[in-house]
C-alpha positions in Angstrom: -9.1 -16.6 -24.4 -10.0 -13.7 -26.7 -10.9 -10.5 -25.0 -14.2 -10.8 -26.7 -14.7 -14.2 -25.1 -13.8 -13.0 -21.4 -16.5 -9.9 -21.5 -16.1 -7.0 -20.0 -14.5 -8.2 -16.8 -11.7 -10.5 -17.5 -9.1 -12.4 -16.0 -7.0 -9.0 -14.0 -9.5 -8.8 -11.7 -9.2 -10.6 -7.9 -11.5 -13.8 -7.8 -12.6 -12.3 -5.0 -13.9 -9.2 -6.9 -15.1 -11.0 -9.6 -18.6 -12.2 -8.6 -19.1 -8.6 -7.1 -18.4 -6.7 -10.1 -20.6 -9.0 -12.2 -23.5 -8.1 -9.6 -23.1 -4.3 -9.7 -22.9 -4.9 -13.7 -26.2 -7.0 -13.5 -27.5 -3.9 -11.2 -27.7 -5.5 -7.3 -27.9 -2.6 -5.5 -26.5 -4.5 -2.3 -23.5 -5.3 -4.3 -23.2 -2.1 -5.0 -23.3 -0.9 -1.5 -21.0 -3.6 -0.8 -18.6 -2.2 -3.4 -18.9 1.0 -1.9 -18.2 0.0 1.6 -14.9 -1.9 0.7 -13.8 0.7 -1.5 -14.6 3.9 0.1 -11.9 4.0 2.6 -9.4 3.0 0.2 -10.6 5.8 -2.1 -11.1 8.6 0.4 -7.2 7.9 1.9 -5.6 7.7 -1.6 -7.6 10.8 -2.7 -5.9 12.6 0.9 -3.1 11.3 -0.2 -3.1 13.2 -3.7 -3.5 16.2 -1.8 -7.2 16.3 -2.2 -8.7 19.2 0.7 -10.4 17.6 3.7 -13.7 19.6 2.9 -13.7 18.2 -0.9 -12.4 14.6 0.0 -16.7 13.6 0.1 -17.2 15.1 -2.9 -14.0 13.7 -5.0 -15.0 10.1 -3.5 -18.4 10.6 -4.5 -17.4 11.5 -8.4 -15.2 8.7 -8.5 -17.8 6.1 -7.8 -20.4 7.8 -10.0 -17.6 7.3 -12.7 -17.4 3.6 -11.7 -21.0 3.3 -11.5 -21.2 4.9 -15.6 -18.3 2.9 -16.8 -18.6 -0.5 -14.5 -19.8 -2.3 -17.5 -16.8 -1.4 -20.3 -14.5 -2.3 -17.4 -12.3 -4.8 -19.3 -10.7 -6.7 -16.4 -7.2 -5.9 -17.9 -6.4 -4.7 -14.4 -7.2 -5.3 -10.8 -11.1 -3.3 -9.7 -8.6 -1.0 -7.5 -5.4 -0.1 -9.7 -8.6 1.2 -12.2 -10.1 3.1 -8.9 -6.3 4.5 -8.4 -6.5 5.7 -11.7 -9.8 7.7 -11.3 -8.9 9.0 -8.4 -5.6 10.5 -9.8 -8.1 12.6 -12.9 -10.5 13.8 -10.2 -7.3 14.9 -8.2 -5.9 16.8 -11.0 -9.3 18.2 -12.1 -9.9 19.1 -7.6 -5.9 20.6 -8.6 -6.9 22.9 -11.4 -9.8 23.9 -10.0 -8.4 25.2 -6.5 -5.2 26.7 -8.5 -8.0 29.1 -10.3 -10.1 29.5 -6.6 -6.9 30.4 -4.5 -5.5 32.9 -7.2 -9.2 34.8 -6.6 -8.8 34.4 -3.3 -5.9 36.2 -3.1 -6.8 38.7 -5.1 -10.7 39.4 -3.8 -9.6 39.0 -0.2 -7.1 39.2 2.9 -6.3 36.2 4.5 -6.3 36.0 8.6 -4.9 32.8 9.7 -4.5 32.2 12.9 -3.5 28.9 15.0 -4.1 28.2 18.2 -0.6 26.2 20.2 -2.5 25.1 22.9 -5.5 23.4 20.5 -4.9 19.5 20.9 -3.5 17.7 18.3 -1.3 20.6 17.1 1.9 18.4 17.0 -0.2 15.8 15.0 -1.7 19.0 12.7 1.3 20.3 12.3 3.1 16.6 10.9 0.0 16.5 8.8 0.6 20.0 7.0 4.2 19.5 6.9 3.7 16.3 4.6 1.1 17.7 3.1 3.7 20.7 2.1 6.5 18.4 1.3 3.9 16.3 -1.2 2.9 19.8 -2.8 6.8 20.6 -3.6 6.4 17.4 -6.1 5.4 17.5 -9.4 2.5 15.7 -10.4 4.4 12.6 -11.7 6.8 12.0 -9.4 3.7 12.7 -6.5 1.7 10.0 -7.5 5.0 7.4 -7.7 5.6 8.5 -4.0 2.3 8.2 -2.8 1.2 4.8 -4.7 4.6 2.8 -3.9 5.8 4.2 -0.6 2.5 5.4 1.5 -0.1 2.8 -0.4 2.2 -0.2 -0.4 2.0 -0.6 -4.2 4.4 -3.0 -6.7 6.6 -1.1 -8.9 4.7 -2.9 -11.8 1.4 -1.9 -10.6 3.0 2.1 -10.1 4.2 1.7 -13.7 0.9 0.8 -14.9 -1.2 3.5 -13.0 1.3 6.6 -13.4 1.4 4.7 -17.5 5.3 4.9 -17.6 7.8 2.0 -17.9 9.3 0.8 -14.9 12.4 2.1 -15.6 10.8 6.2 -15.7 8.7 4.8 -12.2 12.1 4.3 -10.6 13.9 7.6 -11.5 10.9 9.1 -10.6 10.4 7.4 -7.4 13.9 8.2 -6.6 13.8 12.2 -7.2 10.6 12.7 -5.9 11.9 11.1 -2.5 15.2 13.0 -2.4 12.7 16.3 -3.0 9.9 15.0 -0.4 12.8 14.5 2.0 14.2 17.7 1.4 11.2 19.8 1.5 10.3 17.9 5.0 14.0 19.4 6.4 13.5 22.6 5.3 9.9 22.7 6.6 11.2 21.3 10.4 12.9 25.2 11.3 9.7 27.1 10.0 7.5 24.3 12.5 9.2 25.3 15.6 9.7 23.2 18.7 6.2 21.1 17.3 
């Protein structure tokens, strides 16, 4: 079947998917809700994942979805509806990345930082996990990040990593195996700093 034939959403996608795409394309506004509702949660934890802030994680899901909801209709189908979302949500992450890199350097030079935490707060050990593998993710570069985060916290196949991250399998499994060795690392030097958490 020619790639002309199969239309814009093509054999890749779930058969599940498929009748709901072709409603959103058609413009069903309940399908699109529908879409939303299934794929929200996975966006909003992959977007976390990625390192995106807790007070921009709305907004980052929100840009994501208008971008499906602009592009839903040259969606070819070459790939599953969700290894395309893991792919938009990896741009707006870099783009969230950039802009925060330019925001914190002001920051630190318009202003004096007075952080303070609170021991006895509950959920400290559970805060304190969070930042710590938030930190260890930050020591990664981008690549080897988004290899960590799509195969060992999102479940992923190597072949689907390799597609997303567009690398060969071969550069998805060096990758993979640095960025745990540094994720690792940065975790054990991160557990002395923590205390008795």
């Amino acid at each position: 079947m020619s790639s002309a034939a199969a239309g814009p959403l093509g054999e890749g996608n779930t058969e599940c998917d498929l009748p709901l795409l072709l409603e959103c394309v058609q413009g069903n506004h309940g399908a699109w809700r529908s879409l939303h509702f299934h794929y929200y949660p996975v966006t909003i934890a992959f977007l976390r994942k990625l390192g995106v802030r807790e007070l921009d994680l709305e907004d980052a899901s929100q840009e994501v979805f208008l971008q499906v909801h602009r592009y839903l209709s040259r969606f070819r189908g070459d790939a599953e509806l969700k290894t395309w979302l893991y792919r938009l949500c990896i741009t707006q992450a870099r783009i969230l990345r950039r802009r925060r890199r330019v925001s914190d350097a002001l920051h630190s030079l318009f202003s004096v930082s007075t952080d303070s935490m609170n021991l006895s707060s509950p959920g400290f050990c559970e805060e304190s996990a969070r930042r710590r593998v938030q930190a260890a993710l930050d020591s990664l570069s981008e690549a080897e990040r988004i290899v960590v985060v799509l195969y060992d916290m999102e479940g992923l196949t190597g072949k689907q990593v390799a597609e997303i991250s567009g690398c060969k399998e071969g550069t998805l499994w060096r990758r993979l195996h640095y960025g745990r060795k540094k994720f690792v690392r940065a975790l054990e030097a991160s557990a002395p700093m923590e205390g008795l958490t």
